[in-house]
N, C-alpha and C positions, 0 to 999 in steps of 0.2 A: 635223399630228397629233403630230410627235415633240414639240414645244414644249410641248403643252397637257396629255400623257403625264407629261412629268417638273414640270410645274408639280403636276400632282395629288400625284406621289410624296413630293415637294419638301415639299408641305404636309400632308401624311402624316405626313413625317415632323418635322419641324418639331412638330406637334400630338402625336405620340406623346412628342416631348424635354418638352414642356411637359408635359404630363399624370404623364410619370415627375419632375422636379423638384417639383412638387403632392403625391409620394409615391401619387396613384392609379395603381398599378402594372397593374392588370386593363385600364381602358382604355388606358394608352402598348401593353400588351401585344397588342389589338386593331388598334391605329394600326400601331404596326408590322404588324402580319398583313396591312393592307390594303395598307401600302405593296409589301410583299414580291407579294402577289397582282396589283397592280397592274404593277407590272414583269415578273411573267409572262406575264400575258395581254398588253401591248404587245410584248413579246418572240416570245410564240409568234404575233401579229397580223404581226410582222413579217416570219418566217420564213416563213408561208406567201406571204405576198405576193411576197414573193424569192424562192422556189423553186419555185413554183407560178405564180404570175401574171407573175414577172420583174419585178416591180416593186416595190423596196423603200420603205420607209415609215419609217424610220431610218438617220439616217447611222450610218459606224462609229464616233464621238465619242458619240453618243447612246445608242448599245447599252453601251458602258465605262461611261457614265457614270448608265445608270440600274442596270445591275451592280450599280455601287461602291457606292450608294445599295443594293439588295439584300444585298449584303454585311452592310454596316454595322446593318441591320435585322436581319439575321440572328443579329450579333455579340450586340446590346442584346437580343432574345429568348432566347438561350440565355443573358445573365446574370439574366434577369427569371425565369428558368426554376430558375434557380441558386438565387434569393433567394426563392422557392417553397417550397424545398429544406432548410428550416432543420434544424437541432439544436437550437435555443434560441431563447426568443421574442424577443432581441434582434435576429432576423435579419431577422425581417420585420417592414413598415411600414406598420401601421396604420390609418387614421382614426378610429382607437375613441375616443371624449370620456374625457378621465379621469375616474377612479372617484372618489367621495366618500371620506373618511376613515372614514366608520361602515361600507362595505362592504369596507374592506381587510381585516380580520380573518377576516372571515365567509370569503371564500375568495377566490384568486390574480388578479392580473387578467387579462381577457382576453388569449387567446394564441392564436397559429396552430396548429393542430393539424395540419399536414402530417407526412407521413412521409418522414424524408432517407435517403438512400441509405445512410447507418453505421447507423438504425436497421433498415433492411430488412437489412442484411446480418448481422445478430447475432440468435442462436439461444440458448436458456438453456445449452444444451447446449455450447454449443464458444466460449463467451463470452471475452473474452481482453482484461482492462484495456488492457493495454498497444498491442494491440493497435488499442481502442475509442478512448486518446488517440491514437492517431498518426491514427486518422481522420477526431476533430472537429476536431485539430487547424488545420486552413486552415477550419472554418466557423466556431467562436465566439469572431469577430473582429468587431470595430466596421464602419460603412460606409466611414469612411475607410481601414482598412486593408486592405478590401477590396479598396477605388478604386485603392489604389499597386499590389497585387499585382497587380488588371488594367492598369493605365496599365503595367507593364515587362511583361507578355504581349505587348500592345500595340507597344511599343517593340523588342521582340524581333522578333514579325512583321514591323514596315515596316519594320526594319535589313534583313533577308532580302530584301525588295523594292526598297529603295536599291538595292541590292547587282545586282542583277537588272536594272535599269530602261535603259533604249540610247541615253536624251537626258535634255539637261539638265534640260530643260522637266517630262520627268518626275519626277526627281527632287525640282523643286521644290515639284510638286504631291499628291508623295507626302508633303514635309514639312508643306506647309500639311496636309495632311487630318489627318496625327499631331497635330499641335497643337489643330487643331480639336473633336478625338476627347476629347483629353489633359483639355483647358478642359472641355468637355462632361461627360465623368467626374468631375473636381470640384466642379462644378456641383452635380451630381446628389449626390454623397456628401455634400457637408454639410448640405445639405437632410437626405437621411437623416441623419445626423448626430442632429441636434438631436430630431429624432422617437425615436431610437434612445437617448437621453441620457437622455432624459424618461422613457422606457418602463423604465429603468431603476432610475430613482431609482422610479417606483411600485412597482417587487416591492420593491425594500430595503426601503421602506418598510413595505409589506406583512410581509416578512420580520421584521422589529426589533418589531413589534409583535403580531405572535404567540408569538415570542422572547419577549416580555416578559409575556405570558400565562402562558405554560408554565412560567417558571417563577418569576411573580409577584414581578417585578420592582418595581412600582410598590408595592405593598400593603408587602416588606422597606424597601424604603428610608422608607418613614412610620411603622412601626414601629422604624427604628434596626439591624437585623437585616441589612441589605444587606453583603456582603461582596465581595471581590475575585475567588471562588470563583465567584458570583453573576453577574458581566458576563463572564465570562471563559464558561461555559457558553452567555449570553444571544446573545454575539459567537458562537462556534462552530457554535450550532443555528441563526440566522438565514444563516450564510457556508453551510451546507448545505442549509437551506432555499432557497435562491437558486442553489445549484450544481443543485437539482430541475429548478428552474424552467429552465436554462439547458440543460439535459441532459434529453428526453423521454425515450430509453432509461432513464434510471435513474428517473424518474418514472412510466413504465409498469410497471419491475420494484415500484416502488412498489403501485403499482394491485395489480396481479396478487397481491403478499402478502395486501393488506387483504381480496382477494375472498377468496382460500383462506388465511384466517391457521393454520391447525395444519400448513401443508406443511412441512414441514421443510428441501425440498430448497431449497426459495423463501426459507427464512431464512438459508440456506447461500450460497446465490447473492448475495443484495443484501447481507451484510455483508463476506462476500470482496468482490463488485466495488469497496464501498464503500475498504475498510482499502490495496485494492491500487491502488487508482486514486490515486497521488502527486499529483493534480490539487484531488482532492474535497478540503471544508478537512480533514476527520477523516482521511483519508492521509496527508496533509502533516502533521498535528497528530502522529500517530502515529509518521513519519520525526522529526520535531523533537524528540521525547519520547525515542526512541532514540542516537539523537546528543548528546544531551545527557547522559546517564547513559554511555555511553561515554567523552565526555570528563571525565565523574567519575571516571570508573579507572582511565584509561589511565595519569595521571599517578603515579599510585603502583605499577604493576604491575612490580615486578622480573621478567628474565629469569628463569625457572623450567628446573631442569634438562632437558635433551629427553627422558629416563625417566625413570622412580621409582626404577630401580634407579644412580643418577647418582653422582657425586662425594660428595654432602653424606652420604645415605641409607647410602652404601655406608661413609665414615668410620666411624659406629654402628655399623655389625657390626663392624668390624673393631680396634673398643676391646673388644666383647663378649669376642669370640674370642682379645686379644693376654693376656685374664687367664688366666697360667699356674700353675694348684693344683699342690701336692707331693703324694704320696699319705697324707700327715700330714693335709690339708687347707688347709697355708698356703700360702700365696701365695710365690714362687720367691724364691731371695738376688737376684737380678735386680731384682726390684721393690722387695723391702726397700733396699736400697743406692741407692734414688732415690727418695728424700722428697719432696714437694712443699713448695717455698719459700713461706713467709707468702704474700710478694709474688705470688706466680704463683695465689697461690687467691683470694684480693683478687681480683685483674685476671680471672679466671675468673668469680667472682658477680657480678661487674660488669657482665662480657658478657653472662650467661646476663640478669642484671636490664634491662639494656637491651633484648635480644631478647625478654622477657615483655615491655616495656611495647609494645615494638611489633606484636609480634600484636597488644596488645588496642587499640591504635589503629588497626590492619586492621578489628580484626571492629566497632569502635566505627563507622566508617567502610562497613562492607560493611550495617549494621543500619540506615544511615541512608539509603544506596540502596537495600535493598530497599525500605526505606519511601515511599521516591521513587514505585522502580517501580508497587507497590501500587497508590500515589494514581493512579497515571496508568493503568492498568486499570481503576481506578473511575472515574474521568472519562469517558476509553473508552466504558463500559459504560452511564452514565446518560445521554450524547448519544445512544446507539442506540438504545436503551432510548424515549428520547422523540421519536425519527426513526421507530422502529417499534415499533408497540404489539404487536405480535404476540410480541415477545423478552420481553414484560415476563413471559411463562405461563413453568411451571418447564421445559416443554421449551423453549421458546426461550431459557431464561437458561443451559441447558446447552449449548444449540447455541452460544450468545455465546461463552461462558467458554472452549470447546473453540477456535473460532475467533482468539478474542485471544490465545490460549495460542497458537496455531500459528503466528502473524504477528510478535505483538510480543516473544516472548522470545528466539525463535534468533539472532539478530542480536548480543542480550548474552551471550549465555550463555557463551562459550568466556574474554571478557575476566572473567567477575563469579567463574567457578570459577578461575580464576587467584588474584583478589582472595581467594577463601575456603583455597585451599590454603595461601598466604601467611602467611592466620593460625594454617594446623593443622602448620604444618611438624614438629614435635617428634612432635606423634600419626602422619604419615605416616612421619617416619624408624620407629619403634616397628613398625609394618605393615608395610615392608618387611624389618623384620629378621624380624618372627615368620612373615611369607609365604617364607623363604630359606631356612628352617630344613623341614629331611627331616619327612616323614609320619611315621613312628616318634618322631620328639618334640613334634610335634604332638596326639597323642591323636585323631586324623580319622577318621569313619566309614568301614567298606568300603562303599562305594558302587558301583553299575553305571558304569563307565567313561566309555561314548559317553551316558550321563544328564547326569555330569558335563560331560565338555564339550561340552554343548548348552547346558547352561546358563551356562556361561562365555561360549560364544557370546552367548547373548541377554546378557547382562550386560555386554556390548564394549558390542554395537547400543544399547543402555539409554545409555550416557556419550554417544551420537552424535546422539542426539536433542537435540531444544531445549525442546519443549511440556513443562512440568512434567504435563500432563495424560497425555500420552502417555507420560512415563517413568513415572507411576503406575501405566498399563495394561499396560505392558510388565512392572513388579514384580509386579503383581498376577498375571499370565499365568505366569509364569517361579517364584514361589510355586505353583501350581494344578499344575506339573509335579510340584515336588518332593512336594508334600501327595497326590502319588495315590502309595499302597502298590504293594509288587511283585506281591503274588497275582493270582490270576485275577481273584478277584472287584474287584478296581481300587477298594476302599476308601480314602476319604479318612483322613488322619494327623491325628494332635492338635497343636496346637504342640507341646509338650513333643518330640515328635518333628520336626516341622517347625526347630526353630531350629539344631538338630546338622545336620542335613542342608543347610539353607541356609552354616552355616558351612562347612563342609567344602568347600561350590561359593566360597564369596569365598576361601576359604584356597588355593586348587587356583588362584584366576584368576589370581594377580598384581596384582590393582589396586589399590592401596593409595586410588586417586583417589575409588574407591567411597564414600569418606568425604564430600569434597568433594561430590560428586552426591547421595548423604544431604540433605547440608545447605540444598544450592538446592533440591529436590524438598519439605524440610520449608516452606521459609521462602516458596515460592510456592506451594503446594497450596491451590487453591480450598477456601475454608470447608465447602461441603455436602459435602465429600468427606472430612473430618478424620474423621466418627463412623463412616464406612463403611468398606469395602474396602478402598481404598484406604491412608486411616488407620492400619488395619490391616499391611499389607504392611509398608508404611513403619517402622510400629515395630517389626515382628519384624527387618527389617535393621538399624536403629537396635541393635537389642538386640546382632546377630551384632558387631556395627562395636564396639562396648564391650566383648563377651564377648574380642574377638582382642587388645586392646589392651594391653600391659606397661606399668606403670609406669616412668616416667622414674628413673635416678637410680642 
């Protein structure tokens, strides 16, 4: 009985290895079940007979060894279990015929729609990129490199059992099984392999040629029109197109926009996972894009004093103040008795002419990166934009703008206001002399005290930001302070009165830098936002930042 027992398991499983190298995973999945069942029921046949009748029905070689054979079925059902389990349609294996070329366009091709344990486990609500890679991470792998990461599972287990084993004879037979196992797994993986290869090249393909749809690729290059802008777009939306397909999570957040396109919350979600996932191409495009305009500035950026009140700034006052008047109004015997030499005023317009031409090679330079930056917000925005139709409505181009403003500019912002300070050093020295000088020579409104410095406050918080969007809301917020009257009635002020009172808060703050942050807040301010509010804010500080200014000289 024990012989004719493991002959059936034997050929169980022998039929299940076969069945899985063929890529029909449902039947090996089967084959193994019966062999597994098969070893229980001779097992518990045995048990009774031995404890019950006394009379066993298996030696102890035969019970280990239809075991081991249990085991080993057990082992191949939980990876068959695994590969069930995808994140992306590369995981599983098929027999689907491939698709014609005239149904690629029309829509994706077949896929397993199973749900993997990283998609059960993510909620819109507590969503966490980084998170979401660390979990596809070990599934959207090939078969082969699945097969290696289980062959050292594998190889890990029967080290532990060497290790363990009380004769030689075992030992040896624990090598042959690893081996056996080892072969058997790569058997099986290149098989998948090649099914896996193939299934891939049909989304590319699929991909490249909705790509080329979108945005009529074939039609520019017969008219002479195709440009570098052109494949560069076609490349990026196809590499996301395909990162869909590979990623149900982010192809279900897809689903769920298109059902509910006005949610807002749903355009917030799928462009944050998008920008923040370093994986997705348009993450990675967005990381590359930042890096590279960093390395546009870093190379030029001089050490900038650690205050405004530093070395350079403070020299300027202290020329101001060394000019000593007689009560005549001339200037002291002191100064008269120390003419300036040809030479040393030469050597002085020289400086000063050098230091003009370099600012304007700063700002020639800082006008060419934002240009940069610009472009690559607009690129940004027309791959999303044609990823998701729902952003193209003006609330979604808002919710866009707000988004790319929060991701892609913090990261430059602190090297690019260095770059612009650079170029305004002469108008900062000038600000910190007029900000150093007493309220009595100032001309400054009496103002409410703790009014004042609240709004100083916000106006730190304002330089610490990154989102040009957000330092607009924050100007706009911190104006809406000072525009409310003191009376009861809490009436709004007219500029006329708004622009003394704004000055008195920059004059009061210290920040000469306020200029600088002007300048980035003008040169990256979203278009729809120039005629509005915004617009608005912006050029009444614009206005203060001119009004406080001294001429040089």
């Amino acid at each position: 009985m024990g012989e004719d027992i493991r002959r059936r398991v034997v050929t169980s499983f022998r039929n299940a290895i076969d069945f899985e190298q063929n890529n029909n995973d449902i039947e090996a999945y089967r084959k193994y079940l019966d062999g597994v069942a098969l070893v229980a029921a001779a097992l518990q046949q045995d048990a009774e007979c031995t404890w019950v009748a006394g009379n066993s029905s298996l030696s102890d070689k035969e019970r280990r060894s239809l075991l081991g054979f249990a085991k080993q079925s057990v082992d191949r059902l939980i990876f068959l279990l695994d590969k069930q389990d995808p994140s992306n349609i590369f995981r599983g294996t098929t027999n689907a015929s491939v698709e014609s070329k005239d149904n690629l366009v029309s829509s994706p091709p077949a896929v397993t729609q199973s749900t993997s344990r990283s998609e059960r486990s993510i909620s819109r609500g507590n969503y966490s990129p980084a998170l979401q890679n660390t979990l596809e991470q070990d599934e959207d792998i090939s078969p082969i490199a699945r097969m290696r990461k289980e062959n050292n599972l594998l190889m890990t287990r029967y080290a532990a059992r060497l290790q363990t084993a009380s004769t030689k004879s075992q030992r040896h037979n624990l090598q042959l099984e690893l081996q056996r196992r080892l072969m058997e797994n790569n058997a099986i993986a290149q098989q998948q392999q090649e099914v896996w290869e193939q299934q891939r090249s049909k989304v590319t393909e699929w991909c490249l040629q909705v790509a080329d749809e979108k945005f009529k690729i074939k039609e520019k290059i017969e008219n002479g029109s195709i440009t570098e802008a052109d494949f560069k777009k076609q490349r990026l939306f196809a590499g996301a197109l395909q990162y869909e397909e590979e990623h149900l999570w982010l192809k279900r957040l897809k689903q769920d926009l298109l059902s509910s396109p006005k949610d807002e919350i749903q355009q917030r979600d799928i462009v944050a996972h998008v920008l923040n996932d370093k994986l997705h191409p348009l993450g990675s495009l967005m990381g590359q894009m930042q890096h590279a305009i960093l390395n546009k500035i870093h190379p030029l950026i001089k050490v900038l004093p650690e205050s405004t009140n530093s070395a350079a700034p403070q020299m300027n006052i202290n020329k101001r103040n060394s000019r000593i008047v007689s009560p005549s109004g001339d200037e002291s015997s002191a100064d008269r008795k120390q003419p300036e030499s040809a030479s040393l005023a030469n050597s002085c317009i020289t400086e000063e002419s050098i230091a003009k031409e370099e600012r304007e090679a700063l700002q020639r330079h800082f006008n060419n990166i934002a240009d940069d930056m610009k472009q690559d917000v607009k690129l940004l925005e027309t791959l999303l934009c044609a990823l998701y139709e729902p952003l193209t409505t003006d609330p979604g181009a808002n919710i866009l703008t707000e988004l790319l403003h929060e991701l892609y500019f913090p990261p430059i912002k602190p090297a690019l206001i260095n770059l612009i300070r650079l170029g305004i050093t002469d108008v900062e020295e000038e600000l910190v002399y007029r900000m150093s000088l007493d309220k009595e020579n100032q001309e400054l409104l009496e103002m409410d005290e703790e009014l004042v410095r609240s709004c100083c406050h916000a106006l730190h918080r304002l330089t610490l930001l990154g989102s040009p969007c957000q330092m607009l809301d924050s100007l706009a917020a911190i104006l809406k302070t000072l525009a409310v009257s003191e009376d009861s009635q809490a009436k709004s002020i007219g500029a006329d009165d708004l622009l003394p009172r704004l000055m008195t808060v920059v004059m009061s703050s210290g920040m000469p830098n306020l200029l600088a942050e002007a300048v980035y807040m003008e040169n990256f301010m979203p278009v729809n936002r120039a005629l509005g509010e915004a617009g608005y804010c912006l050029t009444v500080l614009q206005s203060v930042m001119t009004c406080v200014q001294i001429p040089t000289g």
